[in-house]
C-alpha positions in Angstrom: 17.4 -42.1 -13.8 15.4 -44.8 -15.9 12.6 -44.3 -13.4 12.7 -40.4 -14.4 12.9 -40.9 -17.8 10.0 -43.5 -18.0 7.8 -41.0 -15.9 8.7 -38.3 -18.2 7.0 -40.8 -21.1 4.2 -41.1 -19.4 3.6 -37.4 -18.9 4.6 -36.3 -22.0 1.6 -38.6 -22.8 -0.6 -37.5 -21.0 0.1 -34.2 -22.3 0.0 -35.1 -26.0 -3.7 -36.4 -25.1 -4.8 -33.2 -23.4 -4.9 -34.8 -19.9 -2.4 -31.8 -18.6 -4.4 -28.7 -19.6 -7.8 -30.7 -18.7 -7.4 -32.3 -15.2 -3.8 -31.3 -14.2 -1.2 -33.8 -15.3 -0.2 -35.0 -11.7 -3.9 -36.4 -11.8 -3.4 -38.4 -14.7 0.3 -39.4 -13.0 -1.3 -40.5 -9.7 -3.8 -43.0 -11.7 -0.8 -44.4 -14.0 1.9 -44.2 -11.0 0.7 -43.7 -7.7 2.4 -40.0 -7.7 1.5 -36.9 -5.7 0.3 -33.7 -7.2 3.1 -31.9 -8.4 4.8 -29.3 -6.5 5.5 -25.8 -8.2 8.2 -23.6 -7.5 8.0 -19.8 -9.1 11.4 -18.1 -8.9 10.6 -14.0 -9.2 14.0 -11.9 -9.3 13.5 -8.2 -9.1 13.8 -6.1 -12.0 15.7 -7.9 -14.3 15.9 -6.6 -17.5 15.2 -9.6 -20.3 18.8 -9.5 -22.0 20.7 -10.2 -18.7 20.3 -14.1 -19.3 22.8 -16.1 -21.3 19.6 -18.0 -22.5 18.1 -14.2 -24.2 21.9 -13.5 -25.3 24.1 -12.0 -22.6 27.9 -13.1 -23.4 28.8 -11.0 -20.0 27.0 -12.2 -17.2 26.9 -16.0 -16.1 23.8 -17.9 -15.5 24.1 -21.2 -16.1 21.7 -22.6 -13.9 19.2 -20.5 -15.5 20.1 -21.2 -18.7 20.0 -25.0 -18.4 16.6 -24.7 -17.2 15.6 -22.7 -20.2 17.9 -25.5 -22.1 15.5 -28.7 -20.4 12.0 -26.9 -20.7 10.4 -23.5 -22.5 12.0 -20.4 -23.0 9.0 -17.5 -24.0 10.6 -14.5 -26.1 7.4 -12.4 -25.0 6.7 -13.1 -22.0 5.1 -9.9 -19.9 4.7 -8.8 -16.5 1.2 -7.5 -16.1 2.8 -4.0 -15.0 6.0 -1.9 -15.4 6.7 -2.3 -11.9 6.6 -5.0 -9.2 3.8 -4.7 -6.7 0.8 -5.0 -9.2 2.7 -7.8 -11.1 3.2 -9.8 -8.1 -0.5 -9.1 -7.4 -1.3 -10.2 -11.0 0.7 -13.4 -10.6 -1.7 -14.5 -7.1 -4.9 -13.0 -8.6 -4.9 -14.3 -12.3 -6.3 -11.2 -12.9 -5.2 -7.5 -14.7 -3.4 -4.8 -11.7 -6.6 -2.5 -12.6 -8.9 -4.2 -11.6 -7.3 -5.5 -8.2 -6.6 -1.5 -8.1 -3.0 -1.7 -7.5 -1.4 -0.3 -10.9 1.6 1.0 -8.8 4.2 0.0 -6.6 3.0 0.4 -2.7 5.3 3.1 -1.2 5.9 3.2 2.5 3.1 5.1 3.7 -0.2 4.4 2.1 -3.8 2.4 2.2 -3.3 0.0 -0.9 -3.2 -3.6 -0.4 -4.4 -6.9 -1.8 -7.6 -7.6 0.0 -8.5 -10.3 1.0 -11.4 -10.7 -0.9 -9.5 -11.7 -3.8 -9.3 -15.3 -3.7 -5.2 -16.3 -4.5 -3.2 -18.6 -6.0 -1.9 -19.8 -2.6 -5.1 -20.0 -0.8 -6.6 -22.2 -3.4 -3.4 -24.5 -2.9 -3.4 -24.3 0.2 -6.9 -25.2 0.7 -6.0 -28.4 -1.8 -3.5 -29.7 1.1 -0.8 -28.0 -0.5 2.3 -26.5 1.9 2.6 -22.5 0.5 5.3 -20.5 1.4 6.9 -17.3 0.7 10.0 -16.7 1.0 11.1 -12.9 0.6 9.7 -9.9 -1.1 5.7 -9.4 -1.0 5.3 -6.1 -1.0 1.3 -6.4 -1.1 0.7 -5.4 2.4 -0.7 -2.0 3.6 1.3 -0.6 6.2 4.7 -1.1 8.4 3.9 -0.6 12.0 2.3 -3.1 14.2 2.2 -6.9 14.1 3.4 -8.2 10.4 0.3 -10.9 10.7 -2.0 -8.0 11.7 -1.2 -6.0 8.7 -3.6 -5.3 5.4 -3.0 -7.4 3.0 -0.3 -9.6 5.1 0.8 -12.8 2.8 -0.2 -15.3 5.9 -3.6 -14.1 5.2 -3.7 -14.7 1.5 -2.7 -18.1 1.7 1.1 -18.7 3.0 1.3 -21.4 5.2 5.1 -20.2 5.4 6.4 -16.7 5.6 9.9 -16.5 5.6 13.0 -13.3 5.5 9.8 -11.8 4.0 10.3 -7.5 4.8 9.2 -6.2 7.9 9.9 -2.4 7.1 9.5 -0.5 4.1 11.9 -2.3 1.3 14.9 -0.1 1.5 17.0 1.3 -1.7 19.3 -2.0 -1.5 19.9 -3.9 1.7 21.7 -6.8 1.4 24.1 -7.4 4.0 23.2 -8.8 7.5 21.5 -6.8 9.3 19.1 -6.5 7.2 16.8 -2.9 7.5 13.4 -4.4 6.1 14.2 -7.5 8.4 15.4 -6.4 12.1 14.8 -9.7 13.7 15.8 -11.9 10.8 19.3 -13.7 12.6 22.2 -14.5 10.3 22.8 -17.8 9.7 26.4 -17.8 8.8 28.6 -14.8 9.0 28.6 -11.6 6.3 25.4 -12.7 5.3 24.2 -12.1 2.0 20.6 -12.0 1.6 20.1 -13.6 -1.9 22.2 -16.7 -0.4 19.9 -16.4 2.9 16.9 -16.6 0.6 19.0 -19.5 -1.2 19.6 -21.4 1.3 15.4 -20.7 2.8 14.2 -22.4 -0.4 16.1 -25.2 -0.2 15.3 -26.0 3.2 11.6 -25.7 3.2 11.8 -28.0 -0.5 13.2 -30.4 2.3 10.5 -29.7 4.7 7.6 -30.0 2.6 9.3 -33.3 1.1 9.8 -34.8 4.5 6.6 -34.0 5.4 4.8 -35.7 2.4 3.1 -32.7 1.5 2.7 -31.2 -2.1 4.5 -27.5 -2.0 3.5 -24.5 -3.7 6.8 -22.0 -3.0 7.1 -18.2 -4.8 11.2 -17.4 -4.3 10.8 -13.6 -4.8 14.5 -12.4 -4.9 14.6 -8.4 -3.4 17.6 -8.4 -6.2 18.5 -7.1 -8.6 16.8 -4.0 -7.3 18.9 -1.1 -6.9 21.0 0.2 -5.2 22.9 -2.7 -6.3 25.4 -4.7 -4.0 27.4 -7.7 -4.0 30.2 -9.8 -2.3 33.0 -8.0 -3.3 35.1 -11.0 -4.7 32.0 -11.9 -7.0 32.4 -7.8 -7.7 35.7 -8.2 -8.6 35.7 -10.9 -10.6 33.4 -9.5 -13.2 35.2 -6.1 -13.0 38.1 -7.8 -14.7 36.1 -9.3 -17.6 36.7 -7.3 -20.4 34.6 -4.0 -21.4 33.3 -4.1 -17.8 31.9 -1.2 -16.7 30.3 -0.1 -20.3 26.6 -0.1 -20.9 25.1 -3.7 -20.6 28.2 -5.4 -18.7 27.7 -3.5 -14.7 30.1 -5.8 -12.5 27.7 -5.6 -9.7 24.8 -6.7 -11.3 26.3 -9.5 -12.5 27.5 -10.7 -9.6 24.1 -10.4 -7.9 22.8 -12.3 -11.0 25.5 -15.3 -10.2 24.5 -15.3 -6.6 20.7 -16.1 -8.0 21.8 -18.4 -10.0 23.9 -20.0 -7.5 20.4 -20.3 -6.0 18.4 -22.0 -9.2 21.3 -24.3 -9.3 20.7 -25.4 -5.7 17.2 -26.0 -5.7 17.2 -28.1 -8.5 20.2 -30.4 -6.9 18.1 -30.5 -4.1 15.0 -31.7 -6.0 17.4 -34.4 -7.2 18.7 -35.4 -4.2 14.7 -35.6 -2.9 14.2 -37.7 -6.3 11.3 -35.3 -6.5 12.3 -33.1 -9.6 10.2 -35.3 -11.9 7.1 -34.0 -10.0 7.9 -30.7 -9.7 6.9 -27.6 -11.9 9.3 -24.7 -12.0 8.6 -21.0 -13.4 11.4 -18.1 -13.1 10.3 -14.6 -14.3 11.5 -11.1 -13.6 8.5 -8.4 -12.0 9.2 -6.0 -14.9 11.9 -4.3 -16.8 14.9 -3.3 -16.2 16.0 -0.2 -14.4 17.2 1.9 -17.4 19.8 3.6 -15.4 21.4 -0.1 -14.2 20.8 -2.3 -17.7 19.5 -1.1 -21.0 16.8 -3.6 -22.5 18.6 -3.0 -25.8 17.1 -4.2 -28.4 14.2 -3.2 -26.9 12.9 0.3 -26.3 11.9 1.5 -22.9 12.7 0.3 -19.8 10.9 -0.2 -16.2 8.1 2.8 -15.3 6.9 2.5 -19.2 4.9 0.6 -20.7 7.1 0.0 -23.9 8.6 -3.7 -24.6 11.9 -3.0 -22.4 8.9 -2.1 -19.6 6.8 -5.2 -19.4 8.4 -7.9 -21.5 10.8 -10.3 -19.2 12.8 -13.3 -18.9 10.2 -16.1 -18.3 11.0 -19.3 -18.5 8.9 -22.8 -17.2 10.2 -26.3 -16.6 7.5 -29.2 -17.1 9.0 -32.6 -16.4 6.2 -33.6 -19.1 7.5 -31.1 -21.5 9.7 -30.8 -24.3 13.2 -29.4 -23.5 14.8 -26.7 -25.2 11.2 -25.4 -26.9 11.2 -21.8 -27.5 7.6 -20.1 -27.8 6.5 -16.5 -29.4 2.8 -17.0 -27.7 2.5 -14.5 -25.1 2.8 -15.8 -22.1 1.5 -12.8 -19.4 1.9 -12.7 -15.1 -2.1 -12.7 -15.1 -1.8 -16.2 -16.6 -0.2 -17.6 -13.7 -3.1 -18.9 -11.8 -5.2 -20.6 -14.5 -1.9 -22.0 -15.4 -0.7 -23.8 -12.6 -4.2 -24.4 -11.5 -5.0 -26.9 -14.5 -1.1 -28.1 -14.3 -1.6 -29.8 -10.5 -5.5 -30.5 -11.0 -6.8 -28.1 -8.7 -10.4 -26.6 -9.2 -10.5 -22.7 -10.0 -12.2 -20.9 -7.3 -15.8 -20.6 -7.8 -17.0 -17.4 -9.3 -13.5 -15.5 -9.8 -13.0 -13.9 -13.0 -9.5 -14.7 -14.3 -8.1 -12.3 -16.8 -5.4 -15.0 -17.6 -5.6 -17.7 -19.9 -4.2 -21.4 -19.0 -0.9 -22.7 -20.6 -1.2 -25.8 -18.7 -1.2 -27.6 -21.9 1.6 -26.1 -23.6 4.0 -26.6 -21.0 3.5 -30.6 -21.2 4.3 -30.1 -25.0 0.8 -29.0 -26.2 -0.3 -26.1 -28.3 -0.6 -22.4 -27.3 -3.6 -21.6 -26.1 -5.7 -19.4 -28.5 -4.2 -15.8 -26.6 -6.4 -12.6 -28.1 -5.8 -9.6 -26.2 -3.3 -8.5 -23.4 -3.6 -5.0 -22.2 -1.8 -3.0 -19.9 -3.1 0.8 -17.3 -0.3 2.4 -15.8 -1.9 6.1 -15.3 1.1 7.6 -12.7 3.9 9.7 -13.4 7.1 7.6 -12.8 10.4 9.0 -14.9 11.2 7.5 -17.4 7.5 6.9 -18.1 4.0 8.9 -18.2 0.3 8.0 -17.7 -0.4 5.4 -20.0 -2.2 2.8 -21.4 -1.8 0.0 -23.7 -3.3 -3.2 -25.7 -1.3 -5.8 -27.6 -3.5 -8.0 -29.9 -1.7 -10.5 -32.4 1.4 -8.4 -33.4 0.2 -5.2 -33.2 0.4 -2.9 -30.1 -1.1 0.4 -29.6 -0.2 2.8 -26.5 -2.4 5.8 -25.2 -0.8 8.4 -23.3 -3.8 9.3 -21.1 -2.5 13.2 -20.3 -3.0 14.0 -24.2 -4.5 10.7 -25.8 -1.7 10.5 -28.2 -1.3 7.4 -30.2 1.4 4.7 -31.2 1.0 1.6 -33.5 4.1 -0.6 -33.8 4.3 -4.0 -35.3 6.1 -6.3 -32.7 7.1 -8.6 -35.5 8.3 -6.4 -37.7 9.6 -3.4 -35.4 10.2 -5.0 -32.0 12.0 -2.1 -31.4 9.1 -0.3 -31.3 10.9 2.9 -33.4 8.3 2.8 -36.1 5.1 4.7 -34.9 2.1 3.3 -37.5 -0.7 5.3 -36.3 -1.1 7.6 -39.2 -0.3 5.1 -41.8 -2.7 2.5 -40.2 -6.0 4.0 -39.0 -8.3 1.2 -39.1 -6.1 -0.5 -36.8 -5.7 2.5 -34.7 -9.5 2.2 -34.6 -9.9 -1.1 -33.7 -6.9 -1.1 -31.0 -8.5 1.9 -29.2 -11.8 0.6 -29.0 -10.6 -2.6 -27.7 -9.1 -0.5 -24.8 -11.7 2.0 -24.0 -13.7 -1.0 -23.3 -11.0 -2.5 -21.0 -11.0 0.3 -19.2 -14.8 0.5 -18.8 -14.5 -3.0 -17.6 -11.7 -2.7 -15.0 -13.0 0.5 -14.0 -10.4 1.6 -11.6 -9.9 5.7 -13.0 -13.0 7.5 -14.5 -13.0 8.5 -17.8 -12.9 12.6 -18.9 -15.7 14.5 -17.0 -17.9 15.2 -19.6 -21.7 15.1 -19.7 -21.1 11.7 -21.6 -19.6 10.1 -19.2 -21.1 12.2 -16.3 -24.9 13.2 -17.6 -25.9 13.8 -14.2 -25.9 17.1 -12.9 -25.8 17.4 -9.3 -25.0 21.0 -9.0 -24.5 24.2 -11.2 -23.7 27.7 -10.1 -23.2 30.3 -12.3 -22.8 33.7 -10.0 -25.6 35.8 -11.8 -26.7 37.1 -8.5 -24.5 36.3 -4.9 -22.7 33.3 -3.9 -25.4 31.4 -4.4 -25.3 29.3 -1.1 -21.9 29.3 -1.0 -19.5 29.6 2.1 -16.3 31.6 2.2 -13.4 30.3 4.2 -10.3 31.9 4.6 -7.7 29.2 4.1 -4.0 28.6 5.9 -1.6 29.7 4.9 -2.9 32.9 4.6 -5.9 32.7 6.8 -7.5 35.4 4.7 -10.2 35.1 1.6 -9.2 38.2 0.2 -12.2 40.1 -1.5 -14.8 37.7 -2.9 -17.7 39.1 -5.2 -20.4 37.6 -7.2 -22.2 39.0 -9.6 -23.3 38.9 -13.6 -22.1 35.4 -14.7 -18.2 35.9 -12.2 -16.9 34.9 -8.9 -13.9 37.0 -8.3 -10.9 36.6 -5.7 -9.1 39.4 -5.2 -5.7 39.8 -3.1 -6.7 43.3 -2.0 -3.0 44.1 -1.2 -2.1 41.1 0.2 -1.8 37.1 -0.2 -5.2 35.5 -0.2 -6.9 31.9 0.0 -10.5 31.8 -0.5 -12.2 28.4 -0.3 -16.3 28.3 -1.4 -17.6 25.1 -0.1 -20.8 24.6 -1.5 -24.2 23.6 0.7 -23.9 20.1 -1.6 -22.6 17.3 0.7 -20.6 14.9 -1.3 -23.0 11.8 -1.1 -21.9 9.9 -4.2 -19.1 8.8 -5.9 -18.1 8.9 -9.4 -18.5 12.4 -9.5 -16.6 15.5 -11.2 -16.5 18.9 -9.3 -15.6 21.5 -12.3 -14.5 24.6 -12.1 -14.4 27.0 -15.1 -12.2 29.4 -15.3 -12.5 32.8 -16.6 -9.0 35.1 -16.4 -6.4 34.8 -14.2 -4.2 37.0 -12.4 -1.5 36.7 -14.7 1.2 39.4 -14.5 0.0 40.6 -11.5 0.9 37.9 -9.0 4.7 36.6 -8.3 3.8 32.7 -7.4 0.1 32.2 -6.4 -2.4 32.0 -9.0 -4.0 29.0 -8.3 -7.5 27.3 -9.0 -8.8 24.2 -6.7 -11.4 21.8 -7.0 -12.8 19.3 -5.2 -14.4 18.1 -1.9 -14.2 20.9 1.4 -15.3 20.2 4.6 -13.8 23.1 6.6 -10.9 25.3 6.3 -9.0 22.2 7.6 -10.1 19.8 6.3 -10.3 19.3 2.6 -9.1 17.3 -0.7 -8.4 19.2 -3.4 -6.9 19.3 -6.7 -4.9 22.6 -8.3 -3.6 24.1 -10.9 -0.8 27.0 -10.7 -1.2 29.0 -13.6 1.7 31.6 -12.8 4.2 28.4 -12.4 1.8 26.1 -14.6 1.9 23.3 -12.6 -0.5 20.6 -10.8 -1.0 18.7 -8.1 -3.0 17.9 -5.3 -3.6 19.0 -1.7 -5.3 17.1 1.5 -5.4 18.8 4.8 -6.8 17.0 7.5 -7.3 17.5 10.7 -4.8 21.3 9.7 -2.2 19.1 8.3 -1.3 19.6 5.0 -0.3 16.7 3.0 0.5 17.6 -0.9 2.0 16.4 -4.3 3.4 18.7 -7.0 3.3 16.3 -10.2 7.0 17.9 -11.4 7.2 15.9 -14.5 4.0 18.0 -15.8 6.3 21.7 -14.5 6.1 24.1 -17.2 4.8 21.9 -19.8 0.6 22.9 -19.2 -1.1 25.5 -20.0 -5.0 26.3 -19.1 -5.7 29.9 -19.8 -9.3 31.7 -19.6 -12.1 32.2 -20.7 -13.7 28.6 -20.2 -10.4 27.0 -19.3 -11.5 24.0 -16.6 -10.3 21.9 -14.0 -12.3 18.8 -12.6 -11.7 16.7 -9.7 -13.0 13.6 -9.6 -13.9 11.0 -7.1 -14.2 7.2 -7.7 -13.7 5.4 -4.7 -10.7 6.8 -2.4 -8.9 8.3 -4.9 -9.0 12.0 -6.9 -8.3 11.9 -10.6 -7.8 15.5 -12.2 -8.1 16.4 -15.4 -8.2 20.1 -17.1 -9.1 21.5 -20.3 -7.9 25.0 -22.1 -10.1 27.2 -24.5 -10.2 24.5 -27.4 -9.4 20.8 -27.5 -10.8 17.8 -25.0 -10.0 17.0 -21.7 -6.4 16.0 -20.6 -5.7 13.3 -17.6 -3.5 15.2 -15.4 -3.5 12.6 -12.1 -5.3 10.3 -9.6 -4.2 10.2 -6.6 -5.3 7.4 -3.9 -6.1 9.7 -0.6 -7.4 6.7 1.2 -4.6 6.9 4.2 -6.0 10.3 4.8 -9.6 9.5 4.9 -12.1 6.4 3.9 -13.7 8.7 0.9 -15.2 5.5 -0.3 -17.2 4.9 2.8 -20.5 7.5 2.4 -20.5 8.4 6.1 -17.0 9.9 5.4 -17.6 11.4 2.4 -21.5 13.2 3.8 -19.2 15.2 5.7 -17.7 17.0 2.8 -19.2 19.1 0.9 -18.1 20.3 -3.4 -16.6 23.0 -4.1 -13.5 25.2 -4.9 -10.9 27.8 -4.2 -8.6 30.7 -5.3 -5.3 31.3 -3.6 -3.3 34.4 -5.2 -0.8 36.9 -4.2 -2.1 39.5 -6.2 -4.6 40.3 -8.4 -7.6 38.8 -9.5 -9.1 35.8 -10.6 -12.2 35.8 -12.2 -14.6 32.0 -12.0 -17.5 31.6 -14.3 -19.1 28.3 -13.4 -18.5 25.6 -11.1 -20.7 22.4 -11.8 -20.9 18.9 -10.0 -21.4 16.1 -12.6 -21.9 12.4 -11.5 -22.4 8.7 -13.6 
């Protein structure tokens, strides 16, 4: 123990004289003592709301272990995940860098193309290529697809860095599974019987610590629990033990939460008796964060507002804690402390070199955690543009106390003070204007910079015009095809400034691809819209835009005016593949004359947005189409062509221009 505390001397040293945040304090340690670089540990527990720890205020659940490591090093009260949910702030934490501009801004659902490339040079790589040991042990959720070989798989952790990949899923992470066997993992053995995967992951940890120790090799290990994720689950006597407590069951005290929160911290408690044991904890660097907010339907983030899905404080700010053994214990610290600073951070902490030419969003608290200042922290922004209940398309900015949020659908506005309001119930944007100003500025230009959805389709943004028809005298060069369902256009005319589609007595789909093949990107096809049918049809009064390459084969965008909803279609191949966006049912309204919709493409993915008779542009969706086809390679995309379509039951609908804009 004298040996420790002597060390710790030294370090905190070291740090005082800027050593940590300048060459990584195991650097300075090795010239003084003879030590290895440090090993780092980052503990990630799945959507954990902020209040659940004893440390932040819970009187209901038990976490000591966590608690006593907030107690020796530095608890943040605003510390953020990069994202509102957990695959882009687990990319964030590997990358150093914002979710847009790795382009994942949403959690990877089971069939898709997203994944972390592997152009992005990671945390673990970089360690790894330093001599460190890297493992992972559970949840990733960064990879591509399900089927085939794990190590064969887009975006696989071996080939970001992992030296060790271990009870990491397999299948599509299930809605709770917990209990041997496991779904995601259907060749992972039990080890001992009714198995409960938090110990598993437990009891992982602790043996490759041991490992890498034995060995004589510097570890890098992210312990990313699949709990507290719902559905939640538990051993039942852990269950029942917290169901007895009183005023179990009410909001803020759920019995099964809890005892999946002991079981975790069962697990911190271990792996720091094991660093102990190893006589290894005064080297060793320790994080422990949740991905995002909590699930408002599990655990409220009272005080805060919001919850996971929304980009409000009870969305993105977490528990986050860090043990130094050069640090201070029991510091609490306002700074923000964000996911994207991650890398820089434990970069500078064990001396290793930033790879060459990355752009790291984050900033490096290397130096406060070994009892230094904050770093000088500016701006922290935030893009979440999908529909997810509870939240909506948005996007935010936080720069000193002030944060502002822009719904992207109708560019609405909110202003809080975080120090005054961290409740966020107080909106300031009327009374505060300049700020408004300055807020929105500062993320408009974020979002040029990340560049992962375009901006509203106007000439602006778009002052290239590709193509314009206007139907003064025929199609124009345009192709009619008749469409499944119906397999019939209807009546199409053109003539004197209108298109018209009419269902001539029966249901009718009429797509005009255009003689324009789609040979660039970041481009709008717009479609204006001059009446609809209205009154006379019973559900089909639908415009589409986008890119067509034959009846079956197309990518399109629509809007229903009859139901007045949105959404998107692909056909490929005849298959139809589609999305309704339900949270927008009933809630839009584009009527004619001159009402619009645009589809744009940037990369593999359509982003829609629509405007009425009066007003600006609203963000309705993007939508990545990538599994369907590579629209971001150009010899895919030549073989579509822009243009639109009309599918009514009765009626007519009348178009007035359609236009293809590009950057």
């Amino acid at each position: 123990m004298a040996d420790t505390i002597d060390r710790r001397g030294v370090l905190r040293a070291l740090g005082a004289a800027g050593l940590g945040a300048a060459t990584g304090w195991a650097v300075g340690a090795e010239a003084a003592e003879g030590a290895t670089p440090p090993n780092v540990i980052v503990v990630l527990i799945d959507d954990l709301a902020r209040r659940e720890l004893g440390c932040y205020g819970n009187t209901f659940n038990e976490t000591p272990h966590m608690d006593r490591l907030a107690a020796d090093g530095t608890r943040f009260t605003h510390g953020y995940s990069a994202a509102p949910v957990c695959s882009p702030t687990r990319a964030s934490i590997v990358t150093g860098q914002y979710p847009a501009r790795v382009g994942i801004t949403e959690f990877l659902g089971p069939s898709g193309d997203d994944f972390l490339p592997t152009s992005f040079q990671t945390l673990p790589e970089t360690l790894r290529g330093a001599g460190y040991r890297t493992g992972l042990i559970g949840k990733w959720h960064l990879s591509e697809t399900y089927t085939g070989e794990v190590r064969d798989r887009p975006g696989n952790p071996w080939s970001h860095g992992f030296t060790d990949v271990i009870a990491s899923e397999q299948k599509y992470i299930a809605d709770g599974d917990y209990f041997h066997p496991y779904f995601m993992l259907p060749d992972l053995p039990q080890r001992k019987p009714n198995e409960y995967l938090t110990d598993r992951l437990n009891l992982e940890a602790v043996d490759f610590i041991t490992s890498a120790h034995q060995q004589g090799t510097p570890f890098y290990l992210q312990l990313c629990h699949y709990a507290t994720h719902a559905a939640l689950a538990a051993p039942q006597a852990l269950v029942d033990k917290y169901a007895a407590k009183p005023n179990a069951g009410q909001p803020g005290r759920n019995a099964v939460l809890a005892a999946m929160l002991e079981v975790i911290d069962d697990g911190v408690g271990a792996i720091r008796a094991t660093l102990d044991r190893l006589g290894i904890a005064g080297n060793t660097v320790i994080l422990l964060l949740s991905d995002n907010g909590g699930d408002g339907a599990v655990a409220p983030s009272t005080p805060l507002r919001g919850a996971k899905a929304t980009l409000y404080e009870g969305g993105v700010r977490v528990p986050m804690i860090a043990y130094h053994p050069a640090g201070p214990s029991g510091r609490v610290v306002d700074t923000p402390f964000s996911t994207v600073d991650f890398m820089p951070t434990l970069l500078d902490t064990t001396g290793v070199a930033r790879p060459a030419g990355v752009k790291l969003d984050g900033v490096s608290f290397a130096g406060l955690l070994t009892g230094g200042p904050a770093p000088a922290r500016d701006t922290l922004f935030w893009v979440y543009p999908h529909w997810h209940n509870p939240g909506a398309p948005t996007a935010s900015v936080r720069r000193g106390n002030y944060k502002l949020l822009r719904y992207l659908h109708d560019n609405r506005v909110e202003l809080y003070d975080l120090a005054a309001d961290p409740g966020e119930a107080t909106n300031l944007a009327a009374a505060q204007p300049a700020k408004v100003q300055e807020l929105r500025a500062a993320l408009d230009a974020h979002l040029r910079d990340v560049d992962f959805f375009p901006p509203e389709p106007s000439p602006a943004n778009l002052p290239t015009l590709v193509l314009e028809q206007e139907f003064d005298s025929g199609l124009g060069g345009f192709t009619v095809l008749a469409a499944a369902p119906e397999q019939r256009a209807g009546t199409v005319q053109a003539a004197g400034g209108l298109l018209t589609v009419s269902a001539d007595g029966a249901p009718a789909f009429a797509l005009l691809r255009s003689n324009v093949a789609a040979t660039h990107t970041d481009v709008a096809a717009i479609v204006s819209q001059r009446t609809y049918a209205n009154a006379a049809t019973t559900d089909q009064d639908t415009l589409f835009a986008g890119l067509i390459k034959d009846a079956n084969n197309y990518f399109l965008a629509w809007y229903n005016h009859r139901s007045k909803r949105v959404g998107w279609d692909v056909r490929v191949g005849g298959t139809l593949t589609g999305n309704r966006v339900t949270q927008l049912d009933a809630k839009i309204n584009y009527p004619g004359p001159n009402a619009r919709l645009a589809c744009q493409l940037h990369g593999d993915q359509l982003t829609a947005y629509a405007i009425g008779n009066s007003g600006g542009w609203q963000y309705l969706f993007t939508a990545d189409v990538g599994r369907f086809a590579r629209l971001d390679d150009p010899a895919v995309r030549a073989q579509y062509k822009y243009g639109f379509g009309v599918r009514l039951d009765g009626g007519t609908i009348a178009v007035e221009r359609f236009a293809v804009r590009r950057r």
